[in-house]
SEDREN-844951 format. One line per field, with one value per atom (N, C-alpha, C, O, CB): x, y, z; residue in three letters; residue number from 1. Coordinates in steps of 0.001 Angstrom, whole numbers. Each point is the difference from the previous one (the first is absolute). Glycine has a CB too. Layout:
N
X <- X,...
Y <- Y,...
Z <- Z,...
residuo <- ALA,...
num <- NUM,...
END
This chain:
101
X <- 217402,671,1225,660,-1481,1120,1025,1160,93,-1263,2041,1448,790,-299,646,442,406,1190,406,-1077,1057,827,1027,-174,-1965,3466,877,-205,-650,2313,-883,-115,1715,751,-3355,2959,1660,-332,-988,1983,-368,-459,1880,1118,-4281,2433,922,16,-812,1068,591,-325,52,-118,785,-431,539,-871,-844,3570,-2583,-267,-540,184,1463,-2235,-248,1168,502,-2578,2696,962,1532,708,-2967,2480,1270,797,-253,-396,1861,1347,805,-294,551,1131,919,-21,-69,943,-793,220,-1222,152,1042,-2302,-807,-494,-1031,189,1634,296,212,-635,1164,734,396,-1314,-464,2948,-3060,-1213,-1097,-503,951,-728,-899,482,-615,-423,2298,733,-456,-865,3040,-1751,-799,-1478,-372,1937,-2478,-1015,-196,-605,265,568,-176,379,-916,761,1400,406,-1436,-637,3924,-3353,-1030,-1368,-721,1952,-1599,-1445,-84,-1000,-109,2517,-31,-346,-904,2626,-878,67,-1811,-664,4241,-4129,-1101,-1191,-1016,1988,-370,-1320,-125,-1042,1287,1132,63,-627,-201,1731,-2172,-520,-1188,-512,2150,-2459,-1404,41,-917,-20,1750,-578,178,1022,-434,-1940,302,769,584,-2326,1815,843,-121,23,1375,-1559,-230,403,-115,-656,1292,1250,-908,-973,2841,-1077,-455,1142,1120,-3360,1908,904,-420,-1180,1919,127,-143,-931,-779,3642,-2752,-652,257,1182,-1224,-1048,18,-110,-931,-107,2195,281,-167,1023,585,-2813,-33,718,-356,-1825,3067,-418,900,1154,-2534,852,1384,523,-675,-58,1715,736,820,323,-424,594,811,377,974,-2495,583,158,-528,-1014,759,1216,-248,-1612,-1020,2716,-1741,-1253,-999,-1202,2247,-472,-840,-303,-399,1258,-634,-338,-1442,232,2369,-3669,-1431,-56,558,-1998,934,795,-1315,-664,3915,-3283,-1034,665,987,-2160,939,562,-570,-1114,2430,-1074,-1216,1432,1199,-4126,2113,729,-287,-854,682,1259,511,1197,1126,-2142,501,1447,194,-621,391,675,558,451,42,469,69,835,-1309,337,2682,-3990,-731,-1597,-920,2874,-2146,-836,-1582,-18,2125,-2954,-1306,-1152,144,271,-1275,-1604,-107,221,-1859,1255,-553,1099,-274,-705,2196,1033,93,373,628,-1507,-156,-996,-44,859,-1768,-1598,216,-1053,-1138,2936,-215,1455,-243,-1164,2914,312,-413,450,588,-2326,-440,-1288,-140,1209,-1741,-743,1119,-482,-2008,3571,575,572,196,28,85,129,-981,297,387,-1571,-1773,284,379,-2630,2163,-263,1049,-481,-950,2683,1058,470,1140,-658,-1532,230,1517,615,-2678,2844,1200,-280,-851,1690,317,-87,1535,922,-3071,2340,1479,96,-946,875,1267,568,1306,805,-2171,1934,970,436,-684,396,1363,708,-133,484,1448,-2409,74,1758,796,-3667,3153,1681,643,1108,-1242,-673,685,468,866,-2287,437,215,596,-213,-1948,2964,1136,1140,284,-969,1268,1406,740,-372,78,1351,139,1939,439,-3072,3415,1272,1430,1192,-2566
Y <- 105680,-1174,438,996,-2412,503,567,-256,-1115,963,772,106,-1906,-487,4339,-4421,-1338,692,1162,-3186,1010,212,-1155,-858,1575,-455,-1126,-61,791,-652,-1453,-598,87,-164,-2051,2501,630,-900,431,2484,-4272,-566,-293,-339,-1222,1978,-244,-702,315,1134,-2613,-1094,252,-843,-421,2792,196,1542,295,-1839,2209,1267,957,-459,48,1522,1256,696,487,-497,41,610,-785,209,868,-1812,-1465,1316,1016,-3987,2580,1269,-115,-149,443,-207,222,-273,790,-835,-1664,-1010,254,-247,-1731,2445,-385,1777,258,-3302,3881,1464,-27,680,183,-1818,-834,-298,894,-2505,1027,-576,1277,270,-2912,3303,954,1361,887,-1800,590,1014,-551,567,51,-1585,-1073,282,265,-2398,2146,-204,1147,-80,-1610,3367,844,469,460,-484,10,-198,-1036,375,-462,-955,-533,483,-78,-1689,2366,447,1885,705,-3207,2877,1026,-182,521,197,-1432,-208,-778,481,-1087,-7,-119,1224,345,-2646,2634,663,1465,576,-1492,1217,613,-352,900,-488,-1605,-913,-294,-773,126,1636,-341,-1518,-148,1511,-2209,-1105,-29,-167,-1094,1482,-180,-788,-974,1431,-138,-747,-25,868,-384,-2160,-802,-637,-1206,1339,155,-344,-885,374,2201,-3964,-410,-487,-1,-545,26,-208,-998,-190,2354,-2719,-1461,733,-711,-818,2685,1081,1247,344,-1699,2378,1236,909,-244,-472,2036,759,1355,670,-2296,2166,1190,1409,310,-1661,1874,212,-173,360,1020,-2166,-307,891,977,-2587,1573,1290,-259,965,84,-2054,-1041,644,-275,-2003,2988,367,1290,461,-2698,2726,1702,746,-532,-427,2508,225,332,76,560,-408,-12,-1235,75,2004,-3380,-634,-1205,-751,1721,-960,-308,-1581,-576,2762,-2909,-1261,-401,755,-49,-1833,-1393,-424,-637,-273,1067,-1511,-498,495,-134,-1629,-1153,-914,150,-423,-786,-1219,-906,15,337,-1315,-1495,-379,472,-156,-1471,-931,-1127,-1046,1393,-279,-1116,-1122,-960,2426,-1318,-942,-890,-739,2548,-1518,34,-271,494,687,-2104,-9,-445,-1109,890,796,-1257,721,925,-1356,-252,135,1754,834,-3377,2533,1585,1315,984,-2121,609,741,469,1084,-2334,-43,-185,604,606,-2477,1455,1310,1287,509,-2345,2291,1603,128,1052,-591,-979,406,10,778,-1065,-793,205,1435,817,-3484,2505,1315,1030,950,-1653,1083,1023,322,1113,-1394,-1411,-221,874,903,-3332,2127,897,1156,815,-2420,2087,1105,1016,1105,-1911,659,892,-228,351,-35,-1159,-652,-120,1019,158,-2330,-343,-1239,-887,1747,-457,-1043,-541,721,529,-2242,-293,1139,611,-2715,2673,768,-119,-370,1570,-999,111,1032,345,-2448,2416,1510,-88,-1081,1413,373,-533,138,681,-26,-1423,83,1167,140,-1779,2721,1206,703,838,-611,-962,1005,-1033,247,1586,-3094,-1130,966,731,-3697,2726,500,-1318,-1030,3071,-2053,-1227,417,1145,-1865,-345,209,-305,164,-986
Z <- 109872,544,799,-296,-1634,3097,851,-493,-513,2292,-1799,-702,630,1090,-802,-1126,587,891,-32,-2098,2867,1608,-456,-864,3163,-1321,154,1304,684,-2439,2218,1739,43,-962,1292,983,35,1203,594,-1679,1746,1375,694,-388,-599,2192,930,957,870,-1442,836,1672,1076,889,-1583,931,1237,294,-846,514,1151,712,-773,-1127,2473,-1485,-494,-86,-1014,1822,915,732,309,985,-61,-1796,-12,-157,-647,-772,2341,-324,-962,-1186,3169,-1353,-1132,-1078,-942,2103,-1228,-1228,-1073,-1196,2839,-1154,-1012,-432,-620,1657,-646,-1018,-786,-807,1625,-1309,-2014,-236,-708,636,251,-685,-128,-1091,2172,-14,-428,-995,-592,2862,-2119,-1266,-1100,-669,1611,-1220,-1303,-69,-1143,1565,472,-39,-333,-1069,2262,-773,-390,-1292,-682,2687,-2535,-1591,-1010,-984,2046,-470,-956,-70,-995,1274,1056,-429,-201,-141,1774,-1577,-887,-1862,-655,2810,-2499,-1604,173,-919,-9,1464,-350,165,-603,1017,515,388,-1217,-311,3482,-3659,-1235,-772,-816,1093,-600,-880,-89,-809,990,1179,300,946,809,-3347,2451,488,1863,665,-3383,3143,1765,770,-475,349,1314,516,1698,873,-3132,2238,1166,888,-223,-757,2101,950,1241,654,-1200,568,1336,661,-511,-149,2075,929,980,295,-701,844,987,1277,636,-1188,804,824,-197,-11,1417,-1618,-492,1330,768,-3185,2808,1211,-531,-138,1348,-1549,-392,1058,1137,-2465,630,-1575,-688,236,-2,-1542,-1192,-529,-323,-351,488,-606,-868,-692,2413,-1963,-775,-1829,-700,2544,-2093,-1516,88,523,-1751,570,-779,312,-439,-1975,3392,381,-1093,253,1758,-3417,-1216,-810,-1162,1115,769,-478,636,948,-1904,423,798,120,-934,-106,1905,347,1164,709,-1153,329,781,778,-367,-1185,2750,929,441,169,343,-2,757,557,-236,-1802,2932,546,-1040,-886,3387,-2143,-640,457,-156,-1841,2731,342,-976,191,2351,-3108,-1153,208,-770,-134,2637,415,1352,926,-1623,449,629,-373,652,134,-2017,-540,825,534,-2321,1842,680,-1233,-799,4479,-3453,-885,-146,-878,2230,-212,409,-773,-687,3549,-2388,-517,-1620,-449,2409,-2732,-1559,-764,-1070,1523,592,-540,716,382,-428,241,445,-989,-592,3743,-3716,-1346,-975,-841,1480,-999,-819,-166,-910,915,1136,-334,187,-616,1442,-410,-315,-1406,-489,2709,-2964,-1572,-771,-782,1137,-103,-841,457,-841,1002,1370,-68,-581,-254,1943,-1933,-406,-1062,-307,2097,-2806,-1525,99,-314,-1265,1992,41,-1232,-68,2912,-3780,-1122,-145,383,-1757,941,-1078,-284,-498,-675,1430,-1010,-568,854,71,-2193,-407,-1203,-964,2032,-793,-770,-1460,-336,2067,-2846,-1157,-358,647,-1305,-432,-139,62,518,-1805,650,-169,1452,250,-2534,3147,1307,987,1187,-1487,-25,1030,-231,-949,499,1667,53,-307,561,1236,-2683,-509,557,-112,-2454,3069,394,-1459,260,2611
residuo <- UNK,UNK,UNK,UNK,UNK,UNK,UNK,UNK,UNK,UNK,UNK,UNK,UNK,UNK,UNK,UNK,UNK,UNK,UNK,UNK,UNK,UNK,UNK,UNK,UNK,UNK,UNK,UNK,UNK,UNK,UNK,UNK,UNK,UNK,UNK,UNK,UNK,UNK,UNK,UNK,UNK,UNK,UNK,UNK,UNK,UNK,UNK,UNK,UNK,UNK,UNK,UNK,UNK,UNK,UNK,UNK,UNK,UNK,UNK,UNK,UNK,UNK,UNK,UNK,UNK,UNK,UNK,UNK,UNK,UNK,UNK,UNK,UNK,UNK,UNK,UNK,UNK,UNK,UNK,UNK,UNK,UNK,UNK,UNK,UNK,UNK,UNK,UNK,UNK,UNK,UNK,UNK,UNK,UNK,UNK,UNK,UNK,UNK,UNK,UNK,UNK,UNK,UNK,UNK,UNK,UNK,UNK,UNK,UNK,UNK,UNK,UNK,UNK,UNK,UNK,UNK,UNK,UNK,UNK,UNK,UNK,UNK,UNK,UNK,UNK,UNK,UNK,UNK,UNK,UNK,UNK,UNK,UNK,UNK,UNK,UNK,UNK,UNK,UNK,UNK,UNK,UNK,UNK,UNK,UNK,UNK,UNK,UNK,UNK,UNK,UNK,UNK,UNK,UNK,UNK,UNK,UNK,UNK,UNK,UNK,UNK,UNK,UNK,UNK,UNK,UNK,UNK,UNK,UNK,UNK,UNK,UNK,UNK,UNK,UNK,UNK,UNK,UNK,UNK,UNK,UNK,UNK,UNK,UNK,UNK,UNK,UNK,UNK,UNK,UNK,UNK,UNK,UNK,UNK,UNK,UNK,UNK,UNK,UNK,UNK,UNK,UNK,UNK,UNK,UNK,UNK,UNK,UNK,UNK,UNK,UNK,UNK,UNK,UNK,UNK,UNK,UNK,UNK,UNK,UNK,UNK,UNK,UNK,UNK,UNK,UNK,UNK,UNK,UNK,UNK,UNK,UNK,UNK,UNK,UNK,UNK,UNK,UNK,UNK,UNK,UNK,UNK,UNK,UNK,UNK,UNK,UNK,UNK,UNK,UNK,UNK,UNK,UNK,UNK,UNK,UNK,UNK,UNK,UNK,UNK,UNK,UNK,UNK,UNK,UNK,UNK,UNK,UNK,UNK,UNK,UNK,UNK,UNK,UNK,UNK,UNK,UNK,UNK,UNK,UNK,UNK,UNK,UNK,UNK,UNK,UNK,UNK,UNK,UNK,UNK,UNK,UNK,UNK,UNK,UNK,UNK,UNK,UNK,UNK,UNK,UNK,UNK,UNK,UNK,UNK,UNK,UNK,UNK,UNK,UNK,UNK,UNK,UNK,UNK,UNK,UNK,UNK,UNK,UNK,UNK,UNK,UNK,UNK,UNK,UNK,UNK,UNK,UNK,UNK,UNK,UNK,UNK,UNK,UNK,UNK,UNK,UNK,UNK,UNK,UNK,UNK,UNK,UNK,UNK,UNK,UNK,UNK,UNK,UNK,UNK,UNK,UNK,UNK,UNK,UNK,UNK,UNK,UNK,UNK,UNK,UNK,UNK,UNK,UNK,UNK,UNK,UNK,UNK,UNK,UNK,UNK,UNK,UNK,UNK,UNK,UNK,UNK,UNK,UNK,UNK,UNK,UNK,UNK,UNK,UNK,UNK,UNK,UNK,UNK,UNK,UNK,UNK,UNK,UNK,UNK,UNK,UNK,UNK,UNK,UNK,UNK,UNK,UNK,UNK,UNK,UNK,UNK,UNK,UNK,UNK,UNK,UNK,UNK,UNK,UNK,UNK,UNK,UNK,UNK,UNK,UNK,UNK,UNK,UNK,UNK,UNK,UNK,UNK,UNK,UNK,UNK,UNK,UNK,UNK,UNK,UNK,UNK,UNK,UNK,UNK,UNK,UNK,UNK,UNK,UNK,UNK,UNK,UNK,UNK,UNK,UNK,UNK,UNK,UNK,UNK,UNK,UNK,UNK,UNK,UNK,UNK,UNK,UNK,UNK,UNK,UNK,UNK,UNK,UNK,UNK,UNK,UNK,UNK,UNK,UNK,UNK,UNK,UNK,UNK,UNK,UNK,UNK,UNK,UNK,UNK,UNK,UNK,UNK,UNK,UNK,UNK,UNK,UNK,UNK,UNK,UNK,UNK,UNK,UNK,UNK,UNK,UNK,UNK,UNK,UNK
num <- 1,1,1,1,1,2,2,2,2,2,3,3,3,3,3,4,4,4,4,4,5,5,5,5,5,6,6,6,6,6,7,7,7,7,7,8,8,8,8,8,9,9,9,9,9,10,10,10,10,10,11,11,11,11,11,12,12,12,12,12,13,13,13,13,13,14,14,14,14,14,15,15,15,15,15,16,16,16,16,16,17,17,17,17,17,18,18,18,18,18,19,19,19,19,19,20,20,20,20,20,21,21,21,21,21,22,22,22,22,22,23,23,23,23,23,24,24,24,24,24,25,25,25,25,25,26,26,26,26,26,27,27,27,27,27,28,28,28,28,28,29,29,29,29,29,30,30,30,30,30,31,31,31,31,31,32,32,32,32,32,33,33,33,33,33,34,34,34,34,34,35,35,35,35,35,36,36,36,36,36,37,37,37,37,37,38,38,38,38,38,39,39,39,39,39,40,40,40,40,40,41,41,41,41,41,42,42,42,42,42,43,43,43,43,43,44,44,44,44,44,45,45,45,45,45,46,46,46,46,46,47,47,47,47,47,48,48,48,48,48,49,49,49,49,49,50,50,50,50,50,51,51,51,51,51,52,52,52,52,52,53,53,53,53,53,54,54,54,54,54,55,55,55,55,55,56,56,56,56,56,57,57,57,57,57,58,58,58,58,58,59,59,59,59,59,60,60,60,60,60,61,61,61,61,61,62,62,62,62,62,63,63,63,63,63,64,64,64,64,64,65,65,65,65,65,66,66,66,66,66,67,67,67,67,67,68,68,68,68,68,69,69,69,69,69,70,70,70,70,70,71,71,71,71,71,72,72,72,72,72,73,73,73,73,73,74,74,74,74,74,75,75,75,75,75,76,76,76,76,76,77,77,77,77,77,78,78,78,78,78,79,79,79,79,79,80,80,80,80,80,81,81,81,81,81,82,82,82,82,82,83,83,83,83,83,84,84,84,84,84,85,85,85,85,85,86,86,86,86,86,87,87,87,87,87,88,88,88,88,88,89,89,89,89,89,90,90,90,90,90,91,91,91,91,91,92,92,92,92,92,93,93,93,93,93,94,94,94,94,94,95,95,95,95,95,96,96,96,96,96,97,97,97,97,97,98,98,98,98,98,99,99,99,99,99,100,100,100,100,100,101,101,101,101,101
END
């Protein structure tokens, strides 16, 4: 069985500048501690500009399109078959492993 995946989504660019480097810092911190964890990890974008580079080169990673802000039919069945194909589930941290403040 294929290992379960998280979805990491973004509204904007592959290639969005400055402002959204904070966020892929984040994004990279979080799918480090997962991917330690076995659980994959699945990145989309309002439009994808290969090549992503966004997270750590040891860390193995999915991308696809999704505009969020931008919903139609067609758009919904191709996240969802990307849902199946990259077993993206709920996930959540068991307690021991929340960073709690």
């Amino acid at each position: 069985m294929k290992k379960e995946a998280i979805l990491i989504t973004s509204n904007f660019s592959s290639d969005t500048g400055f402002a959204w480097k904070y966020f892929f810092k984040i994004f990279n911190y979080i799918s480090s501690g997962l991917h330690e964890k076995q659980v994959g990890i699945c990145l989309s974008f309002a439009k994808v500009v290969e090549p992503v580079t966004i997270l750590n080169a040891d860390i193995p990673f999915e991308v696809f399109a999704f505009d969020p802000l931008h919903i139609d039919l067609n758009g919904v069945l191709k996240l969802r078959k990307n849902i199946k194909k990259n077993n993206i589930t709920y996930h959540c941290c068991p307690k021991q492993d929340r960073v709690e403040n």
